[in-house]
Structure formats: C-alpha cells, structure tokens
C-alpha positions as a printed NumPy array, in Angstrom:
array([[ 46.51 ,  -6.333,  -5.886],
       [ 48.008,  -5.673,  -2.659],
       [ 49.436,  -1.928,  -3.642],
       [ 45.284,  -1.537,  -4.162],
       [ 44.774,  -3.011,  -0.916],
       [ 46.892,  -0.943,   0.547],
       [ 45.461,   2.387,  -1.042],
       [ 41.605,   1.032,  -0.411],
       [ 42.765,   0.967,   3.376],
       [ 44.914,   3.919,   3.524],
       [ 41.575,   5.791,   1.734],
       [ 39.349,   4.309,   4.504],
       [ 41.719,   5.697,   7.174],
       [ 41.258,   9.126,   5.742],
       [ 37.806,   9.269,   5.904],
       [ 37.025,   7.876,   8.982],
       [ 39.524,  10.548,  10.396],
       [ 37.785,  12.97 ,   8.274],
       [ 34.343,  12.383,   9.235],
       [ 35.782,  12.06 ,  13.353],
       [ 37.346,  15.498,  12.903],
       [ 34.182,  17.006,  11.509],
       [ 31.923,  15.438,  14.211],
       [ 34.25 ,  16.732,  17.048],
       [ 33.569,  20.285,  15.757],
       [ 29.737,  19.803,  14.675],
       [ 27.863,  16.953,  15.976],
       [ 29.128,  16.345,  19.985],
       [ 28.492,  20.056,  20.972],
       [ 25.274,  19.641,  19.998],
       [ 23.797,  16.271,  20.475],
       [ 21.837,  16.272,  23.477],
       [ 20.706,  19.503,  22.738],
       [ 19.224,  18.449,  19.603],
       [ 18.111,  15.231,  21.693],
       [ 15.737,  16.988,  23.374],
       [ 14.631,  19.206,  21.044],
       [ 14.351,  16.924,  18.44 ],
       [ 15.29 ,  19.659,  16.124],
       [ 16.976,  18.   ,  12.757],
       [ 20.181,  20.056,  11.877],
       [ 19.711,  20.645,   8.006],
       [ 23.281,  22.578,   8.189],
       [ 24.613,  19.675,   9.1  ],
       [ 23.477,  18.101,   6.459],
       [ 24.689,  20.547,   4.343],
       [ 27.814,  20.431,   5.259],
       [ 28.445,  17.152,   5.144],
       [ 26.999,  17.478,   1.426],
       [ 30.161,  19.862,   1.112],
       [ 32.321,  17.269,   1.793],
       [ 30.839,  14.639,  -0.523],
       [ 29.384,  12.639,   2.148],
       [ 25.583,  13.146,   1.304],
       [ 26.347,  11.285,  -1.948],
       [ 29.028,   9.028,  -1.495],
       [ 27.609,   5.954,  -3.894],
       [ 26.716,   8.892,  -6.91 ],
       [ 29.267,   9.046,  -9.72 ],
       [ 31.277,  11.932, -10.133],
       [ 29.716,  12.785, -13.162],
       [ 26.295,  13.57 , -11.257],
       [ 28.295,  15.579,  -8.628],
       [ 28.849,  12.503,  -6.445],
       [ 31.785,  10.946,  -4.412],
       [ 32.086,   8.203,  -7.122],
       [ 33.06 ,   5.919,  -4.444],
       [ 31.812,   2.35 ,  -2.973],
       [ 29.965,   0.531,   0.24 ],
       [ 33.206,   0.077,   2.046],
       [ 33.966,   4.013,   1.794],
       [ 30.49 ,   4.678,   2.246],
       [ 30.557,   1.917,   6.085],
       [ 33.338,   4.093,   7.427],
       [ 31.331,   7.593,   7.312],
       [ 28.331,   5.75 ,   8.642],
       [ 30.453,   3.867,  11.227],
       [ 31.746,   7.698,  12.281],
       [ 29.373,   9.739,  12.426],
       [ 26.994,   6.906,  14.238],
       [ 29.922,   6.961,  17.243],
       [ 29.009,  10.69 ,  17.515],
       [ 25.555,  10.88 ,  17.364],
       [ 23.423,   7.898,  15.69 ],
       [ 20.618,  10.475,  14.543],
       [ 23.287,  12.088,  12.336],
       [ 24.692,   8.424,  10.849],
       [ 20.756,   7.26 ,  10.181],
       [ 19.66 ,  10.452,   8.155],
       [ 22.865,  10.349,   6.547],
       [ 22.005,   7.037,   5.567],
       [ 18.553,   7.193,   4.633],
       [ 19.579,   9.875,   2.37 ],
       [ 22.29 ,   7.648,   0.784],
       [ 21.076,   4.271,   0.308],
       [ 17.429,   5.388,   0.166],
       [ 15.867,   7.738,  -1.652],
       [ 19.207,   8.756,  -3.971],
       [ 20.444,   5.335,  -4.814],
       [ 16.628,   4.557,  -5.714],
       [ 16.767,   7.131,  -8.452],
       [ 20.649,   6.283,  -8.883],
       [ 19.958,   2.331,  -9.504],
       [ 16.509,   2.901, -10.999],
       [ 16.084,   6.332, -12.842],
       [ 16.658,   7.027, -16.517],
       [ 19.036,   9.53 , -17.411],
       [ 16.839,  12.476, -17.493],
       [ 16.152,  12.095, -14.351],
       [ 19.468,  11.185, -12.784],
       [ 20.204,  14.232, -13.877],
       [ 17.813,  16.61 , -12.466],
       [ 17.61 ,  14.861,  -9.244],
       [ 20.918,  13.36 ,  -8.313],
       [ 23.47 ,  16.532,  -8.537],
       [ 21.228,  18.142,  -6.389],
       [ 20.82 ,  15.457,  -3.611],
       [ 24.677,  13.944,  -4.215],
       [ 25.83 ,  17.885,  -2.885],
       [ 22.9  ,  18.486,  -0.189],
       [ 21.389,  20.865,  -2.106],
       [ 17.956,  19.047,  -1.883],
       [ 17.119,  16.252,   1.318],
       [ 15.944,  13.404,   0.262],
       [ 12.641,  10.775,   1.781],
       [ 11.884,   7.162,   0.662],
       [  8.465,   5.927,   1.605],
       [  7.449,   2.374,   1.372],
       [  5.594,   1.842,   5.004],
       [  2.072,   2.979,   5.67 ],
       [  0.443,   2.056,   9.134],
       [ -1.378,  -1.293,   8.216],
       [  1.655,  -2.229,   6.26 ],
       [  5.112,  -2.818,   7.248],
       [  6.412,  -5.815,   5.804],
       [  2.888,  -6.598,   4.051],
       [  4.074,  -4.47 ,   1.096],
       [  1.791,  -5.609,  -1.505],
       [ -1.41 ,  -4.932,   0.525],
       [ -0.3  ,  -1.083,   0.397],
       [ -3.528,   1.442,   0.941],
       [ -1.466,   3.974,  -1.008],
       [ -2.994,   3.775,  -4.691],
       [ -1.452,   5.631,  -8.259],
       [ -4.715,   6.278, -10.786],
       [ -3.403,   6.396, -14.166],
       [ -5.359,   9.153, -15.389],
       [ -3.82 ,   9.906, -19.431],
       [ -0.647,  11.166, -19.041],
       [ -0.498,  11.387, -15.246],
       [ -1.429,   9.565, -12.242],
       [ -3.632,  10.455,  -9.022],
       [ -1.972,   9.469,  -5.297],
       [ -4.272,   9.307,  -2.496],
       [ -3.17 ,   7.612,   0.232],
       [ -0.354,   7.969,   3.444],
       [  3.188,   6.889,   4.633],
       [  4.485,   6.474,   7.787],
       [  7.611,   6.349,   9.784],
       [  9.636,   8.582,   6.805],
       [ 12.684,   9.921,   7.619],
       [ 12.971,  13.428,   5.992],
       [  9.251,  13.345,   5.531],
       [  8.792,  16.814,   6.585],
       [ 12.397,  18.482,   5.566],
       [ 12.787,  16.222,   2.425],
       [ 12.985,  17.773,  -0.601],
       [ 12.06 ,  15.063,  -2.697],
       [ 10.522,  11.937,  -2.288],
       [ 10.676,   8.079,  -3.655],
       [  7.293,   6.674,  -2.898],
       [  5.7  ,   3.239,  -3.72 ],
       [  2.651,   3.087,  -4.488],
       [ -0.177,  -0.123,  -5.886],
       [ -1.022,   0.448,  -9.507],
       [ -2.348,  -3.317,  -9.256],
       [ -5.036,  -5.118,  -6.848],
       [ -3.784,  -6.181,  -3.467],
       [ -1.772,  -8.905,  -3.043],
       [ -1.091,  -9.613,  -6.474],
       [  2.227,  -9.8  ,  -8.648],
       [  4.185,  -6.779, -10.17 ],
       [  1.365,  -4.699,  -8.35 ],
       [  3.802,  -1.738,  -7.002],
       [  5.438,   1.557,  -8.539],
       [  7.838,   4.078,  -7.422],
       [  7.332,   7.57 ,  -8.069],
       [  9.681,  10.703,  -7.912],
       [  7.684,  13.205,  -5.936],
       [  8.482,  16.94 ,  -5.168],
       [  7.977,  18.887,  -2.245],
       [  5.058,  21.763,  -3.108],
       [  3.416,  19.139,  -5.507],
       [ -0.644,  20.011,  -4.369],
       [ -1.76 ,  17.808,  -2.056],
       [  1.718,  16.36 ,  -1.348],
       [  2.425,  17.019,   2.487],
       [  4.547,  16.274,   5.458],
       [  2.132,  14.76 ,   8.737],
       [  2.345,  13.993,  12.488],
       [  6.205,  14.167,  13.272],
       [  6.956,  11.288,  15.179],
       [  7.904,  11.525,  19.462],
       [ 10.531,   8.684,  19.323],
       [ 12.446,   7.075,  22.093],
       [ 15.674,   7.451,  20.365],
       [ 17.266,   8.734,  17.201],
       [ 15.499,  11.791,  17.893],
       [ 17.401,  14.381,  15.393],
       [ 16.821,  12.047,  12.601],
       [ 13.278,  13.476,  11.195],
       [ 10.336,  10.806,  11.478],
       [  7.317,  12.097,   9.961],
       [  3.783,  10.575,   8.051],
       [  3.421,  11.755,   4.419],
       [  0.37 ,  12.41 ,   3.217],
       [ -1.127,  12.321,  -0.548],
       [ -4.581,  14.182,  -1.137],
       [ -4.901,  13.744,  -4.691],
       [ -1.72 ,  14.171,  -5.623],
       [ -1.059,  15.031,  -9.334],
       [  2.251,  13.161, -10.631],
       [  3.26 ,  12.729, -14.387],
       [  4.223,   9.72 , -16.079],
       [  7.796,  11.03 , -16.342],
       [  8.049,  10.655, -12.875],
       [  7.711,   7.274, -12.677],
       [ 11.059,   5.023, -11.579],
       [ 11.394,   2.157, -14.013],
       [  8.557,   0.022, -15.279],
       [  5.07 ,   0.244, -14.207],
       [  4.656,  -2.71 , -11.878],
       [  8.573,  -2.973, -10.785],
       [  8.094,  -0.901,  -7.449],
       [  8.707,  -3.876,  -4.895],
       [ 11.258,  -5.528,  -6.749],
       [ 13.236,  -2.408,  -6.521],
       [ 12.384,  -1.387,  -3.38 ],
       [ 13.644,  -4.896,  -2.328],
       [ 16.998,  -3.971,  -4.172],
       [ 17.141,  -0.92 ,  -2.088],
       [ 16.444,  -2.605,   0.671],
       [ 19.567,  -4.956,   0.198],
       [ 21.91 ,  -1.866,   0.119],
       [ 19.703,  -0.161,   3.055],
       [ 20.437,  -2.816,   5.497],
       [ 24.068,  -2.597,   4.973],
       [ 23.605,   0.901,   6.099],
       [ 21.748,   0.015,   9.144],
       [ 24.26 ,  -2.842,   9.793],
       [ 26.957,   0.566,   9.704],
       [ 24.914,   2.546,  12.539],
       [ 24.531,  -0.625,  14.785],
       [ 28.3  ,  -0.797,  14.044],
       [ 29.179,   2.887,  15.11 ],
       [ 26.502,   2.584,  17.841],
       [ 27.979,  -0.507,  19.495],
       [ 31.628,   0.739,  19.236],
       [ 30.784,   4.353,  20.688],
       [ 29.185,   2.286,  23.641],
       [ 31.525,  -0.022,  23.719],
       [ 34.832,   2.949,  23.868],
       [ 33.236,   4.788,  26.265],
       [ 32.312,   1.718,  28.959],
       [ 36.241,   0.742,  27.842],
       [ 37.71 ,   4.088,  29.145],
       [ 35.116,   4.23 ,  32.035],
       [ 35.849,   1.344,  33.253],
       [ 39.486,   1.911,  33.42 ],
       [ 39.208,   5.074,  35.263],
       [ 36.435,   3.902,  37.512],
       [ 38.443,   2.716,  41.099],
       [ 36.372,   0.108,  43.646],
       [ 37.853,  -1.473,  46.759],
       [ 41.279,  -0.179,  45.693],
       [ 41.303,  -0.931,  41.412],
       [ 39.942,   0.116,  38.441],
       [ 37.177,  -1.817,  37.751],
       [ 37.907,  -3.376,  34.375],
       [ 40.129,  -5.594,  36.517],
       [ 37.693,  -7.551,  37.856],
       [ 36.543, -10.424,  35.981],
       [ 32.631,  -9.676,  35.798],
       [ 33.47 ,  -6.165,  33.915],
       [ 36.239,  -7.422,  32.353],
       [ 34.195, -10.528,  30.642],
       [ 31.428,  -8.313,  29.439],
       [ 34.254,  -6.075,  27.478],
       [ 35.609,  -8.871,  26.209],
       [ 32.462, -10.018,  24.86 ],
       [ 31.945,  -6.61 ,  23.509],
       [ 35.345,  -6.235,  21.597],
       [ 34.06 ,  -9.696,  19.825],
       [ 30.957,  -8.8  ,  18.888],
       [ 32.264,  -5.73 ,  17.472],
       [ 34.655,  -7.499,  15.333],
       [ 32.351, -10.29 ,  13.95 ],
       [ 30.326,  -7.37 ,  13.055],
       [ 32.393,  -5.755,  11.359],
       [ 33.286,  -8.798,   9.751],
       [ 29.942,  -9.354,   8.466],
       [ 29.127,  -5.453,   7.238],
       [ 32.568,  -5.287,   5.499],
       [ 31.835,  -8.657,   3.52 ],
       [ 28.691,  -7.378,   2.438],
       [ 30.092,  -4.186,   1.431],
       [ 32.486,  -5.986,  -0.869],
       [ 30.211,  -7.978,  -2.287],
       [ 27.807,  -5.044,  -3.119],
       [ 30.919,  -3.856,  -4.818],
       [ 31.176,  -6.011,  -6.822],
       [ 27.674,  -6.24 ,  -8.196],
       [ 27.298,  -9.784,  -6.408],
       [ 24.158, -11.087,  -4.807],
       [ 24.097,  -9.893,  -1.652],
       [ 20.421, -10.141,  -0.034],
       [ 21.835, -13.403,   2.091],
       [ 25.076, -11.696,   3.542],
       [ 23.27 ,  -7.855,   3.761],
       [ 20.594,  -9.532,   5.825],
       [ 23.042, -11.441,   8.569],
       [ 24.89 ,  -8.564,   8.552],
       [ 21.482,  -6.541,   9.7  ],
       [ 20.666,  -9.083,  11.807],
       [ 23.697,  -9.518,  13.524],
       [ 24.924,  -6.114,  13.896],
       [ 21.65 ,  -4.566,  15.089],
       [ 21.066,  -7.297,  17.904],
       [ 24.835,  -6.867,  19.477],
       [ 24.416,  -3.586,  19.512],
       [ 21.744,  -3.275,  21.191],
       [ 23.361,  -5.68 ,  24.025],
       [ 26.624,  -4.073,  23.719],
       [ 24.687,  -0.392,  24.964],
       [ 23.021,  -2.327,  27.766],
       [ 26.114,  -3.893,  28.836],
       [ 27.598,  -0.48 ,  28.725],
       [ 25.   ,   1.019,  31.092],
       [ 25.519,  -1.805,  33.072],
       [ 29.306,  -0.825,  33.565],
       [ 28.756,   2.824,  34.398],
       [ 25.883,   1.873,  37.214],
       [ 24.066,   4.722,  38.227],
       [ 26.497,   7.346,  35.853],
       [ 25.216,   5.047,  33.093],
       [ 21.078,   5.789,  33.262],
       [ 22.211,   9.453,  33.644],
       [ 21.808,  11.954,  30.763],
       [ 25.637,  13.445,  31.561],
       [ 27.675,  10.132,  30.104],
       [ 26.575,   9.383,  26.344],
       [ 26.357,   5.549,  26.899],
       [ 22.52 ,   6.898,  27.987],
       [ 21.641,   7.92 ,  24.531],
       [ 23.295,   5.105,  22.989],
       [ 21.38 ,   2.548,  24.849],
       [ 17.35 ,   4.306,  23.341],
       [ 19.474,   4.823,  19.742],
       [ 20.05 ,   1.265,  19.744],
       [ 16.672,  -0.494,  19.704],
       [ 16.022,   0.918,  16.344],
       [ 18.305,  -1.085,  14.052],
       [ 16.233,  -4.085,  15.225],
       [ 13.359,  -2.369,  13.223],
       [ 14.624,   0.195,  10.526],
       [ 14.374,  -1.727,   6.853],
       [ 13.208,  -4.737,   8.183],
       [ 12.509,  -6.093,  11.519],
       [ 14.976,  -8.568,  13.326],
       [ 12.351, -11.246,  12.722],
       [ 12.488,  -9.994,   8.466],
       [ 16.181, -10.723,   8.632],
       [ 15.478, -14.388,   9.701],
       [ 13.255, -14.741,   7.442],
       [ 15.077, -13.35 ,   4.424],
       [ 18.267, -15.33 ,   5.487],
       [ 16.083, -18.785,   5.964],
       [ 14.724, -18.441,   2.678],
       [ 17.87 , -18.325,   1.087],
       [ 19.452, -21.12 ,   3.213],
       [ 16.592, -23.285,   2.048],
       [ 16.253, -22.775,  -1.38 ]])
C-alpha cells in the first residue's frame, strides 16, 4: 500500500511538471493575447491531445490515458495557474462531453467517438442549458420528435463551451412533457448534421479563450443509434456528469486561486514600503496567510472527491462542497491578490488582473454556488 502511494504521488509529480513545462512554452506567451482576442487556440488543444491530456479518464484501449480523477486534478490544477481558459476547455472536454459517451455510450459508439476525442482529433460540446433553463432542467424548450427510426430537434442551447469549434456534441433534450419524470435524453450529435449549428459567441468578462457559444437545432435529423442510454435517462445522467464536472471546476478554482495566490506571494516579497518588503507587515501578511489555508482546505476537499470518484463511491455530497468551497475562495483569494499589488494589481501587465474576471465563473459553471448548497443540504438532510 504505501510503495503504491508512493508511485500514485511520484506519478502526480510528473505530470504536474509536465503540464508546467508545456504551459511555459505554449500557454503564457500567449494568454493575454488570446484574452483580447478571444480567439480559442485549437493547436493547443491538439497538442495537449498529443500528450494524452485531452482524454485522461478514457481507457487505453479507446486511445485514452487510462488514468483517474487525481491524475486528471493535477493537469487541471496546471494548466488553470497558466491560463484558466486553457484548464476550463480542457475540462469541459474531459468530464463533459467524452466521459458522457465514456460512462453512458454502448460500445459501438465508444468506439467511433472516443479514440477520436481521447487524442484531440475531434473537440468535443455538452449542452444541457438553454436560456429559460439553467437549473430548471426538466422544463427544457429543446424537444426530440421520435419520428420511426429517427428523431426531429428543434430547439437551442446556451452558454456551450466548444459550441462553435466542437466537433461533436452531447445534447439533452425532452422526449416527455415538462416537468415530468424520466422526461430527458441525450443525443450524440455531429457537426454538419442539417440544421445543427453553432450561434451568438458569447462577449464574456473572463475565461475568454475558452469558446462560449448558443447551439442551435432547426430540425435537426438524428437517428436512434445516436441516442446515449435509455430513452428517458437524459437528466439522471447528466446529473452523473455533473458529479464528475464539478470536481473539474473545483480543479480550475484550485489552479486559479494558487496562480493568484504565488504571484501576490512573490510580489509581495519584492514589493519595499517605508524601508521593507511588504509581506512583513501584518495586514499583507494575514491575508497570505489566509490564502495559503484556503488553498490547502481546498485541495483537501477536491483530492477527497477525486478518490472517492475513484473508487466508484458516491460522491455527489463531497463533489458538491468541493465546488462550493473551492470556487468561493478563489474568487476571494484573486481579490485579495489585487488588493496586494494596489494599483500594479487592476493593471493588465501583472496576471493577478486576469485571474481576478477568470474567477467569478466557478461560482456559476455546472451549477451555481447557491446549486451546491442545495445539493449538499439535501444530502445532509436525508
């Protein structure tokens, strides 16, 4: 047990310096240039598919990593601390769309679909929120027609990440009446199916590399064989997804906070006022402390997760305080960052800048701050 230890942390180790090494040389040139362009780096992407990154949780035998949510943390973690745009498509990709069709697909269609997203070849979307329903899944507007042996999408999605470069999509649709139980099914949809097509690309505060986009379905044609699972199973496995998903956005608020968090460290050391550096003086040297703790009990919280998702344990409870945690010191730990750099901090030439709009959206990404608290109370009082 502890020689496996041992080798589970010396693996970690490796890939975090991997993934630091490759964002030194790809991602940090570029960031705020692709910050203000919003332009999302596909050969990025693509390399990172090279390295096995793009489908860490796949087994080898579909072309995958083969490895598990601990592994999996550490990229995110990584590549968040260079640019949070790259760790959130990344992730989207991941836990998303691919382990959708990973944890729900049949074994045709792992195998047409996963080699080629595990390696990159193919981007992938996931689309569960349309724009009069977030949280309200079941009261979705977008509707599947069985018609024979296919069915007929009309309807829209919003707030998609890859919706425009993706690939392929997993989409839920209602195949029942509103509100009503077992009333949602995923579909695998391609890119150039008629009447399948990408929308308005979102203008977003932060995380602006990451691709935001509506998708739009104008009777779109889709056979049965394309269907994930059961008729009717859509939201349960969506809400399986979900689990994993927030375990992933738990990562970026991770990488986010400890990016901040380093660079307000070093600043502040370097940084002389009447005489010191001003991480000697108890007001800036308070807030790092708090920092440094809220960074550990996060971790704390993602990495317990992660094991239990490992393990095949129920892990809605733990995935959600993770989320919930995480994302909320994160965002605190960026302010308090711009807070230590002053005026150098609201700047665009010190990174804490970007951290601080990148931050706000792991209170809202797979499930709102106020979704967490209410998954984690329901479990609590069961």
């Amino acid at each position: 047990m502890v020689a496996e230890t041992l080798e589970r942390n010396e693996l970690l180790d490796e890939i975090a310096k991997s993934v630091k090494d490759f964002a030194k040389i790809n991602i940090l040139p570029k960031v705020m240039e692709w910050d203000e362009s919003q332009e999302f780096p596909v050969d990025v992407f693509k390399k990172l598919g090279e390295m096995g990154l793009m489908g860490m949780l796949v087994p080898t035998e579909y072309q995958g990593a083969g490895l598990g949510y601990k592994e999996y943390v550490t990229a995110i973690v990584e590549l968040s601390k260079a640019d949070p745009s790259i760790g959130l498509s990344m992730a989207a990709h991941n836990s998303l769309c691919t382990n959708h069709i990973l944890m729900f697909g049949n074994e045709e269609q792992k195998r047409r679909y996963l080699p080629k997203l595990a390696t990159a070849e193919w981007i992938g979307a996931w689309g569960l929120t349309e724009p009069n329903t977030g949280s309200d899944a079941s009261n979705m507007r977008t509707v599947a027609v069985q018609d024979g042996d296919y069915y007929i999408i009309n309807g829209s999605k919003n707030f998609i990440t890859h919706g425009k470069t993706g690939n392929v999509a997993v989409v839920m649709t209602r195949t029942g009446e509103p509100r009503t139980s077992n009333n949602s099914t995923a579909f695998i949809i391609e890119k150039g199916t008629p009447g399948f097509s990408a929308g308005k690309k979102e203008n977003k505060l932060g995380m602006r590399a990451s691709e935001t986009t509506e998708l739009v379905f104008d009777n779109v044609r889709v056979h049965k064989s394309q269907v994930l699972g059961n008729i009717g199973d859509g939201f349960h496995q969506a809400m399986k997804i979900l689990d994993g998903g927030r375990i992933s956005i738990a990562a970026l608020s991770l990488g986010i906070a400890v990016g901040a968090y380093e660079a307000a460290l070093q600043y502040a050391k370097e940084r002389e006022q009447f005489g010191q550096s001003i991480a000697k003086f108890q007001a800036i040297a308070f807030k790092l402390a708090e920092m440094a703790t809220e960074i550990e009990a996060s971790r704390l919280l993602i990495f317990h997760s992660a094991e239990l998702k490992d393990k095949g344990l129920p892990v809605t409870q733990a995935s959600a305080m993770a989320k919930y945690y995480a994302s909320e010191a994160c965002v605190k730990i960026a302010n308090e960052a711009v807070q230590i750099f002053g005026g150098y901090g609201y700047t665009k030439d010190f990174p804490v800048e970007k951290f601080y709009r990148d931050s706000k959206l792991c209170t809202i990404g797979e499930g709102t701050t106020e979704v967490q608290k209410l998954v984690i109370s329901r479990n609590i009082l069961k």
